[in-house]
SELOLO-398088 format. One record per residue (C-alpha): residue number from 1; residue in one letter; chain; x, y, z. Coordinates in nm, 2 decimals, m for minus. Layout:
BEGIN
REC   num   residu   chaine       c1       c2       c3
REC   NUM        a        A        X        Y        Z
...
END
This chain:
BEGIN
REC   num   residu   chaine       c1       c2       c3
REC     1        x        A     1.96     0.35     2.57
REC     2        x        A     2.28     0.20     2.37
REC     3        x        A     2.62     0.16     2.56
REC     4        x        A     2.77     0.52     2.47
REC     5        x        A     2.37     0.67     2.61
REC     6        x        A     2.29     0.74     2.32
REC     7        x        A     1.90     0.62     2.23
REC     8        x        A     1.83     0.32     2.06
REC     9        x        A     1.84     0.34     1.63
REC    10        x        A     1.60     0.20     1.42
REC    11        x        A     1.70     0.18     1.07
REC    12        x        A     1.35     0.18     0.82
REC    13        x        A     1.36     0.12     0.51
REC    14        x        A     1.03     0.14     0.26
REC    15        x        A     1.06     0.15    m0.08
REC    16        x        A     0.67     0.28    m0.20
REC    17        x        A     0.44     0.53    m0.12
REC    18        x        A     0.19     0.30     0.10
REC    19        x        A     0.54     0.13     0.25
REC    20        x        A     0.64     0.53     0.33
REC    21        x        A     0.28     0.58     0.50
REC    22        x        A     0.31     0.29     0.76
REC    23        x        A     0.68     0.40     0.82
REC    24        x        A     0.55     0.70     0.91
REC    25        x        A     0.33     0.62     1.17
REC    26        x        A     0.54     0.38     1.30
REC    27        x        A     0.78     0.66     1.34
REC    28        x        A     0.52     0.83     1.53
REC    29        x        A     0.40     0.53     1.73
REC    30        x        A     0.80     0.45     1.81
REC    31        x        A     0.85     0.84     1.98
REC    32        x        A     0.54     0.83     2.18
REC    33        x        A     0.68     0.48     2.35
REC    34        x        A     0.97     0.55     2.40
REC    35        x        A     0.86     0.96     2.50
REC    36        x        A     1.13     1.01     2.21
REC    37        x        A     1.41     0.83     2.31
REC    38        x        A     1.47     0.66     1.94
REC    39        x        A     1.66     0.79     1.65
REC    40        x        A     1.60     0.68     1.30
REC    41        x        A     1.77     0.63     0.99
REC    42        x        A     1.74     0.45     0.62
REC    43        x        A     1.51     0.46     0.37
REC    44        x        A     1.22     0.65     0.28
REC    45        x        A     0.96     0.91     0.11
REC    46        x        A     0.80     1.20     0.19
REC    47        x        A     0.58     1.09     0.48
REC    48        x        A     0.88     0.98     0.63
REC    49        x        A     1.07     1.25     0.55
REC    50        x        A     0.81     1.45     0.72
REC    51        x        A     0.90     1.23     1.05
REC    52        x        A     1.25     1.33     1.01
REC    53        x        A     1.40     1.07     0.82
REC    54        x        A     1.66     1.14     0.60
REC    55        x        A     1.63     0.87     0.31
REC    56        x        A     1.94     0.72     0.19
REC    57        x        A     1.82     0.78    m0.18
REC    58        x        A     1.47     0.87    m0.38
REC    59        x        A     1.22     0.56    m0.34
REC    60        x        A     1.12     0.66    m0.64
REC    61        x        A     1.40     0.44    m0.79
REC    62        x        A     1.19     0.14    m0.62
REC    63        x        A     0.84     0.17    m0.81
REC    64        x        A     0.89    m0.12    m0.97
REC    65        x        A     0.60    m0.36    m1.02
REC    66        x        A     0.55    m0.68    m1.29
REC    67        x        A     0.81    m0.96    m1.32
REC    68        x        A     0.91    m0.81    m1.67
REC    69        x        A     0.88    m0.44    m1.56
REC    70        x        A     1.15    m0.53    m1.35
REC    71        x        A     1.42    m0.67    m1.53
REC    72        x        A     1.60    m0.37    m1.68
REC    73        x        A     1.64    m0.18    m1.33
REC    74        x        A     1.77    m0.53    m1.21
REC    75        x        A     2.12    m0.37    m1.21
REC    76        x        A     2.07    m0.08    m1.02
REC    77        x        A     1.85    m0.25    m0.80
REC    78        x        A     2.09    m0.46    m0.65
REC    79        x        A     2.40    m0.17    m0.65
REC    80        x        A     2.07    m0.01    m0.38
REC    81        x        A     2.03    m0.32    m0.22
REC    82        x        A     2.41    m0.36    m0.15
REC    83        x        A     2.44     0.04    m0.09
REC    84        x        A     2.17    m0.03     0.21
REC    85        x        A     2.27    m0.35     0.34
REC    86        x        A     2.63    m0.12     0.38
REC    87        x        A     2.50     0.17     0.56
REC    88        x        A     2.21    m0.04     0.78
REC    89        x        A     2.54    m0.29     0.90
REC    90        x        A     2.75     0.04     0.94
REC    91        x        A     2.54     0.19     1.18
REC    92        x        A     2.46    m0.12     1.36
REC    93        x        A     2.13     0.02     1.45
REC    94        x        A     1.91    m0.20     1.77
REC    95        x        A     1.67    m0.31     1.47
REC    96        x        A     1.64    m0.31     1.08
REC    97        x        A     1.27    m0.28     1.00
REC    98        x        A     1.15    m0.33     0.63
REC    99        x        A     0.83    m0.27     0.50
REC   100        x        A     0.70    m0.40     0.21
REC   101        x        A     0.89    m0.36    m0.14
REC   102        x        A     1.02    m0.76    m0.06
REC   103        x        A     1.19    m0.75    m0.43
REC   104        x        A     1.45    m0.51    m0.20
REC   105        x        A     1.38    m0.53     0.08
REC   106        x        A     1.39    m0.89     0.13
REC   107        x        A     1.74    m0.92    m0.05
REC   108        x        A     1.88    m0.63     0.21
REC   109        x        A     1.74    m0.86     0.48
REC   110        x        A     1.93    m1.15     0.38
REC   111        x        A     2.25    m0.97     0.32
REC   112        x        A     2.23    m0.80     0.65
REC   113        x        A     2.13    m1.20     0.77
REC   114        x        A     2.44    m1.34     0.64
REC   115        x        A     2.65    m1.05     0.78
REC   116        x        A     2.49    m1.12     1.16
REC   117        x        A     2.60    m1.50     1.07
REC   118        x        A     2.93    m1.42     1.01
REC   119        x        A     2.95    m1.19     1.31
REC   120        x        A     2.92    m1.46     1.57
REC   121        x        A     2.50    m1.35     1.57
REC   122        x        A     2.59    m1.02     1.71
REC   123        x        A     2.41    m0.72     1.49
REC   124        x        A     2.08    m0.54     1.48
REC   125        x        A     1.75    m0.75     1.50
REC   126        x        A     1.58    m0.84     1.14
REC   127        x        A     1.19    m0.75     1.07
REC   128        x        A     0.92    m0.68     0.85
REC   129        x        A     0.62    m0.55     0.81
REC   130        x        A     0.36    m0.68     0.52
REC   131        x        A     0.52    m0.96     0.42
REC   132        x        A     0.43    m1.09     0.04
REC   133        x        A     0.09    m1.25    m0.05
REC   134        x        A     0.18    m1.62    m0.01
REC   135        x        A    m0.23    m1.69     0.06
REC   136        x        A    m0.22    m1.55    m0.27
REC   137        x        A     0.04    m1.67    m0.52
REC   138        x        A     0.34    m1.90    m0.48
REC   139        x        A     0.31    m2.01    m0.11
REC   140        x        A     0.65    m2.16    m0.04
REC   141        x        A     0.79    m1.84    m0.01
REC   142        x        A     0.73    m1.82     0.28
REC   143        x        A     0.97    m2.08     0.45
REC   144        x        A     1.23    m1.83     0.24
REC   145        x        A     1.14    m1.54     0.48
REC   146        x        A     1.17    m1.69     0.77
REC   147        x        A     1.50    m1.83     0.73
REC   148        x        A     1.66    m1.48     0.73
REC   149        x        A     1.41    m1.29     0.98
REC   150        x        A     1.36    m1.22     1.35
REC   151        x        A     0.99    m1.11     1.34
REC   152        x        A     0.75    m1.07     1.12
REC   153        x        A     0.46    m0.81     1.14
REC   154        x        A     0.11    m0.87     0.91
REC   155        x        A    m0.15    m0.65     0.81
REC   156        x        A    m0.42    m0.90     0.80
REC   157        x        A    m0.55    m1.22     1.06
REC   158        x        A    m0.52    m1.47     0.81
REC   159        x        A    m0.14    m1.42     0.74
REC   160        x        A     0.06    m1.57     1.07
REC   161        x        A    m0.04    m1.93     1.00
REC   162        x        A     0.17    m1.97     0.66
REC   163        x        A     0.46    m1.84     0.87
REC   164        x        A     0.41    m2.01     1.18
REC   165        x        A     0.45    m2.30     1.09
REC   166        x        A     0.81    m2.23     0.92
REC   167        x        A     0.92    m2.15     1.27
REC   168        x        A     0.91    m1.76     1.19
REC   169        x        A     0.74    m1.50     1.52
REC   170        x        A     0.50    m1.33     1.36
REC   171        x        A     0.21    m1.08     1.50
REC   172        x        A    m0.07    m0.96     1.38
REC   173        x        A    m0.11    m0.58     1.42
REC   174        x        A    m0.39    m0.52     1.23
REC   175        x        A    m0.43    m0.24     0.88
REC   176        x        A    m0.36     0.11     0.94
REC   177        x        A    m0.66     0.18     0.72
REC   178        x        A    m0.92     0.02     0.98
REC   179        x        A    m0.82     0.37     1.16
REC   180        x        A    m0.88     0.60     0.90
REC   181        x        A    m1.11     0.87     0.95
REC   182        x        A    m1.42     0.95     0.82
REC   183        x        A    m1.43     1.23     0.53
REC   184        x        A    m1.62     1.54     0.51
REC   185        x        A    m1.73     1.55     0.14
REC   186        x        A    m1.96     1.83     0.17
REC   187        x        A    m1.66     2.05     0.29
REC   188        x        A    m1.45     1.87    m0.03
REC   189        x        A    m1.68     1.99    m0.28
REC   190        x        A    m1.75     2.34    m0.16
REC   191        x        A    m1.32     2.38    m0.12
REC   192        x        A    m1.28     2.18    m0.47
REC   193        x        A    m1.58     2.37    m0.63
REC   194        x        A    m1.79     2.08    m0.68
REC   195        x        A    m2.16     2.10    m0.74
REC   196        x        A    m2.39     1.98    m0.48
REC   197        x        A    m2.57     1.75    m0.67
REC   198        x        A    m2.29     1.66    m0.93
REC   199        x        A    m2.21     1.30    m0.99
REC   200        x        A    m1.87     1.24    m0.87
REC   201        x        A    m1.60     0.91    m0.97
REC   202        x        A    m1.31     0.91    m0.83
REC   203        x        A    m0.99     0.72    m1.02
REC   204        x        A    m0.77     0.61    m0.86
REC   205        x        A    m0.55     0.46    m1.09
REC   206        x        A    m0.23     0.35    m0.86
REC   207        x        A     0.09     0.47    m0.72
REC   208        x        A     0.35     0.35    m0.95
REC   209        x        A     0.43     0.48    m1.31
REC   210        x        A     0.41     0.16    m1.49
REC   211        x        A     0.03     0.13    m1.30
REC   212        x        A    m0.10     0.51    m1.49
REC   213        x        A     0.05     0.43    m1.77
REC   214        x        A    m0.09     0.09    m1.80
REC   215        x        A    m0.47     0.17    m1.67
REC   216        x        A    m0.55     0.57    m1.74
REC   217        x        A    m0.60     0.52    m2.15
REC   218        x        A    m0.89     0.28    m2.04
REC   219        x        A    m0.98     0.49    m1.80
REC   220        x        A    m1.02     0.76    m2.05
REC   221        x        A    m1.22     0.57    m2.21
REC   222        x        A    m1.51     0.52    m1.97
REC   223        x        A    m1.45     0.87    m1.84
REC   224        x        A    m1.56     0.95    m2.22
REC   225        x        A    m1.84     0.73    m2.22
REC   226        x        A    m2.02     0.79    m1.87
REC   227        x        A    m2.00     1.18    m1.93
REC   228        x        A    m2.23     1.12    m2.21
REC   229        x        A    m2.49     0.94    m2.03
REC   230        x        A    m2.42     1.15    m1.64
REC   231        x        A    m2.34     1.57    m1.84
REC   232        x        A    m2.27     1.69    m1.47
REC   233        x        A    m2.05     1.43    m1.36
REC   234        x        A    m1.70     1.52    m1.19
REC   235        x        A    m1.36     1.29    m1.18
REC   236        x        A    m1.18     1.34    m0.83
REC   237        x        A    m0.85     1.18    m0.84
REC   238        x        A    m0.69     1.15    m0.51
REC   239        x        A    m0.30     1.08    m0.61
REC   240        x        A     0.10     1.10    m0.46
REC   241        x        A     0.35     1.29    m0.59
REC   242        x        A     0.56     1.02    m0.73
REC   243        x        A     0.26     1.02    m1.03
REC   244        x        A     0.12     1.34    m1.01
REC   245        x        A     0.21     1.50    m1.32
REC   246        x        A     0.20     1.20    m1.53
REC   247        x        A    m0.17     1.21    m1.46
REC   248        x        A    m0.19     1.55    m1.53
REC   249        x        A    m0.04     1.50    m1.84
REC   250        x        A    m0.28     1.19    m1.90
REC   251        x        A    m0.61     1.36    m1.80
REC   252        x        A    m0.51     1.70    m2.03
REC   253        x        A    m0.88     1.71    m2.31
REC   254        x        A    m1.10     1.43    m2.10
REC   255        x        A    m1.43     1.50    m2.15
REC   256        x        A    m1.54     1.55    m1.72
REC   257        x        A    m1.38     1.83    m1.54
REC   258        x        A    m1.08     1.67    m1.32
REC   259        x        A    m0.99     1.78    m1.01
REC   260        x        A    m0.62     1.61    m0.87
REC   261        x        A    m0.55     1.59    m0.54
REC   262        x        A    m0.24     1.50    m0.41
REC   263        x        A    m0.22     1.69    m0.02
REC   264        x        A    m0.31     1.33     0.16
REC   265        x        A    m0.50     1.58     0.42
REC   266        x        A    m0.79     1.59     0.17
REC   267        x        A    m0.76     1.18     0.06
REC   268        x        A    m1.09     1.09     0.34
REC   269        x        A    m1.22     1.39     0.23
REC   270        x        A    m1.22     1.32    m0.18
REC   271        x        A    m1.31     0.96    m0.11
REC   272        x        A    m1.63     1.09     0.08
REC   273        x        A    m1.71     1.34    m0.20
REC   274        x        A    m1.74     1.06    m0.43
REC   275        x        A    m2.03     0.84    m0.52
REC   276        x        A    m1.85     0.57    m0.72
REC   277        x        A    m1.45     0.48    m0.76
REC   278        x        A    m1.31     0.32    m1.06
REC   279        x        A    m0.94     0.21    m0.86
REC   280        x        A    m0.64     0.00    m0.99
REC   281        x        A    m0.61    m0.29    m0.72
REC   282        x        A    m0.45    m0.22    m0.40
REC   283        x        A    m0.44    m0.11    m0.04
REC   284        x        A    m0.68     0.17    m0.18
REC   285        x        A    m0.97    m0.07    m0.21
REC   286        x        A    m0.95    m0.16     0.11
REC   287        x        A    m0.95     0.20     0.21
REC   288        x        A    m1.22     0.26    m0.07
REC   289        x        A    m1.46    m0.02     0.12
REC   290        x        A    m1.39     0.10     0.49
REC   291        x        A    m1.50     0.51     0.36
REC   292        x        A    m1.84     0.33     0.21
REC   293        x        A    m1.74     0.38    m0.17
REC   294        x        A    m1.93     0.17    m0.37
REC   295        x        A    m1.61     0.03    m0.59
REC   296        x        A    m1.48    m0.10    m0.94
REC   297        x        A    m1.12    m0.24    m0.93
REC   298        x        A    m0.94    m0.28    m1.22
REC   299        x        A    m0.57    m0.40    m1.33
REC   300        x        A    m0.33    m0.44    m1.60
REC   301        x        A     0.04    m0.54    m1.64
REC   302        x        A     0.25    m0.63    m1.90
REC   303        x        A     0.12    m0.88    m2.11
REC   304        x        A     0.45    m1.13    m2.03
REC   305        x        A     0.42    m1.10    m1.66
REC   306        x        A     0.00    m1.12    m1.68
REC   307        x        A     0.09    m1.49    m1.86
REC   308        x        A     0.35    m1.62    m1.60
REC   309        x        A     0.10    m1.48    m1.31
REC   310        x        A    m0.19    m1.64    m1.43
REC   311        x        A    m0.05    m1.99    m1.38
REC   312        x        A     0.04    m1.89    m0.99
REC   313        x        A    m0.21    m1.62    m0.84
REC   314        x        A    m0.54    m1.64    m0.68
REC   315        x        A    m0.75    m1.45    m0.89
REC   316        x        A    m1.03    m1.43    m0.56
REC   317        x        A    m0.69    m1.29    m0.35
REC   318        x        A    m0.66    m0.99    m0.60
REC   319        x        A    m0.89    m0.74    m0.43
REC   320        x        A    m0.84    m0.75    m0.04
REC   321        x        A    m1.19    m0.66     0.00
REC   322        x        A    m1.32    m0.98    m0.14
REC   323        x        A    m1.02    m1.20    m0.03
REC   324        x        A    m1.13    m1.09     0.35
REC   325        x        A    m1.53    m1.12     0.29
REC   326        x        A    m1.46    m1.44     0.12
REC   327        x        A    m1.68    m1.33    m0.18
REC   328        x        A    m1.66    m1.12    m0.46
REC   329        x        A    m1.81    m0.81    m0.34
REC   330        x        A    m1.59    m0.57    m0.55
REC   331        x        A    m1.63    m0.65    m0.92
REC   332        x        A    m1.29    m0.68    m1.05
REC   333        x        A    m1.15    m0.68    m1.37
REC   334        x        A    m0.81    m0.77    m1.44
REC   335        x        A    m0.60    m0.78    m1.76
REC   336        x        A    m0.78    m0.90    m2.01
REC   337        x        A    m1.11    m0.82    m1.89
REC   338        x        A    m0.99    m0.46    m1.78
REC   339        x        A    m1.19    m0.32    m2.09
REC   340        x        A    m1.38     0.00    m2.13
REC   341        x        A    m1.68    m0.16    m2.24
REC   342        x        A    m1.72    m0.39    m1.91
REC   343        x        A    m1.61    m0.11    m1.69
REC   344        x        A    m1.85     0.13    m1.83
REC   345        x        A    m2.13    m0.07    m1.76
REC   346        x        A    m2.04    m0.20    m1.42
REC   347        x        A    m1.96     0.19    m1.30
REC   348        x        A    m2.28     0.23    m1.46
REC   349        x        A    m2.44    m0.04    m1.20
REC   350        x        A    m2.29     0.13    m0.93
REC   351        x        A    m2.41     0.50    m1.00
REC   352        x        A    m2.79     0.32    m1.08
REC   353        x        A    m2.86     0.05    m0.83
REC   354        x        A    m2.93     0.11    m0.47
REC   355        x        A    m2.88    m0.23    m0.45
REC   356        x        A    m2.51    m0.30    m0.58
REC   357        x        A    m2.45     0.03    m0.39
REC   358        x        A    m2.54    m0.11    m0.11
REC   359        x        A    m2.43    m0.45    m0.10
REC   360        x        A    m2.05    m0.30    m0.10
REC   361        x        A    m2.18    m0.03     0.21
REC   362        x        A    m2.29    m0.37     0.38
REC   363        x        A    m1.87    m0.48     0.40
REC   364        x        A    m1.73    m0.16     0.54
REC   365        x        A    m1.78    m0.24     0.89
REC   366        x        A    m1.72    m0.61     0.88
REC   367        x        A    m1.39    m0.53     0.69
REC   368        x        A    m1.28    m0.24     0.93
REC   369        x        A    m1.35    m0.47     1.22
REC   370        x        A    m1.13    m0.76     1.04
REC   371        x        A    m0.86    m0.53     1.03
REC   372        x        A    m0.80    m0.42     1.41
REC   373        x        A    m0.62    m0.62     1.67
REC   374        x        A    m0.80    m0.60     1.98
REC   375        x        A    m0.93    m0.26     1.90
REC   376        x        A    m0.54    m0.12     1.92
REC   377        x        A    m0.39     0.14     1.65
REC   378        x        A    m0.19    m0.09     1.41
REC   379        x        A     0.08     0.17     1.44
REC   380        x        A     0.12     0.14     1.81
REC   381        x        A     0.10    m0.23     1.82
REC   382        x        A     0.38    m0.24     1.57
REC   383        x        A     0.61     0.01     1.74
REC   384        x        A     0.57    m0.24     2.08
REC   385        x        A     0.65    m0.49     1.89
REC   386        x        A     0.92    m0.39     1.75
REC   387        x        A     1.06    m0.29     2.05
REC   388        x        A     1.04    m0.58     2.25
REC   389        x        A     1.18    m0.77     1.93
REC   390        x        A     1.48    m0.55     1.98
REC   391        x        A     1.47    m0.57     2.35
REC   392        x        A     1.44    m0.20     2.41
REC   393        x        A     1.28    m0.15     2.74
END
């Protein structure tokens, strides 16, 4: 309870659809312990939205992904990130909790850093959740985050260590997708119209515009090609609304029925209807692994930002899967080798081979149990944490 008795504020802000999904169930996980005694406020989507948040402005203005991709929004980017920092410092809220999107988020952090400097170190505690992918590309980042945060929250067991050491708290609270549910997709196909015994891929072909755009002409492609070897097959394409209708408009004369989903009450469902996904990198692999869908990742981005990435990323810390099983067990093929030709045949693989199929079942449980702290809902641990950071009883 603040001084006036009013309850405690956290500001959120998450500036993507899987950022808005773990905001949401922290807002969840933040009522039930405080038996909804906290108020929110900040920055959002729909899921959020759904919680009761009322976002600032669209996220969509933050689906920005590739080093290039983002320059020309550079300019209303950072009129957000000041617009944020503003109202988060206004409202002097008990903690500011970002989550993912570190292009903004992490500048907001900082300003809102600098302010609580100026202040005398009086002002809202500063954390985030998924921090970037310095086990992946350009590691010295992170003594940059922990000079301007309180806490630190990571999705994965191997991430505290490179923050630790810069002096940064940081706790482990484990990926909401280790919790997922399992999918009926007996019930998906009869409500979808599916046929029994129909041959089902799912695409998935990201969440971000620039990601369609970049990945559904290949995709075409092998759709094309694997209907003419499997005449019954389906596409499922489990999607958000930020991309919705650009994939409708992309999938208009493909060659397989397509049935889009974008209600996330039927996501487990879909990804159990399927027998193989062909899915742009992302948390959705992981997700993909953990349901037991035998799995093709594939990624492109512009060819400028592919050559300035290829000189600092881990190409074995692209798919999540393989970066925790510390093998490739996900073929993966990324820019130049994202190609309809080698994606046909290794879809192909997947629908044929027993084996491959279930070489990639093998990892579901070893990566779901990778993925939980001590058995606890990420969500929950998170929203303690976050508490106690903020010294909220």
């Amino acid at each position: 309870m603040t001084a006036d008795g009013e309850p405690p504020l956290i500001y959120l802000m998450a500036g993507e659809a899987s950022g808005d999904v773990l905001g949401a169930g922290l807002m969840r996980s933040l009522r039930a312990a405080t038996a909804g005694r906290v108020r929110f406020a900040g920055l959002g989507g729909d899921a959020m939205a759904a919680e009761g948040l009322a976002s600032l402005f669209p996220i969509s203005e933050m689906a920005v992904m590739g080093i290039v991709e983002i320059l020309p929004k550079a300019p209303m980017l950072l009129r957000r990130v000041r617009q944020t920092a503003d109202d988060a410092w206004e409202r002097q809220p008990s903690a500011v909790v970002s989550i993912d999107s570190k292009a903004f988020t992490m500048r907001v952090q900082k300003r809102l850093f600098q302010r609580r400097a100026e202040a005398g170190g009086i002002g809202p505690k500063l954390i985030h959740w998924v921090p970037p992918t310095v086990w992946a590309w350009r590691p010295g980042r992170a003594a940059a985050i922990a000079r301007h945060l309180d806490h630190l929250l990571t999705l994965f067991p191997f991430e505290p260590p490179y923050f630790e050491k810069h002096g940064l708290e940081t706790t482990f609270v484990g990926h909401p997708a280790a919790r997922q549910p399992a999918g009926d997709g007996s019930a998906f196909r009869g409500r979808f119209r599916l046929p029994k015994d129909a041959p089902v891929l799912g695409v998935m072909p990201g969440s971000r515009p620039g990601e369609v755009k970049r990945l559904m002409p290949v995709f075409r492609e092998v759709v094309a090609r694997l209907t003419g070897r499997y005449q019954s097959m389906r596409v499922v394409i489990p999607t958000v609304p930020l991309v919705a209708d650009a994939i409708r408009e992309e999938t208009r004369g493909w060659r397989a029925p397509v049935t889009i989903v974008q209600d996330p009450k039927y996501k487990y469902d879909a990804f159990a209807a399927c027998n193989v996904a062909l899915a742009a990198s992302g948390t959705v692999t992981l997700e993909l692994t953990i349901a037991g869908v035998p799995t093709v990742v594939a990624y492109r981005v512009n060819a400028l930002s592919a050559a300035i990435a290829r000189r600092l990323i881990d190409p074995e810390a692209i798919v999540l899967t393989n970066k925790l099983m510390g093998r490739r067990v996900i073929p993966q093929f990324i820019q130049d080798d994202c190609t309809a030709d080698r994606l046909t045949v290794a879809v192909e693989r997947l629908f044929d081979d027993p084996r491959a199929r279930a070489e990639q079942a093998a990892a579901s449980e070893a990566t779901r149990a990778m993925l939980l702290a001590d058995g606890e809902n990420p969500s929950d641990r998170a929203a303690r944490t976050v508490l106690n950071a903020a010294g909220i009883g």
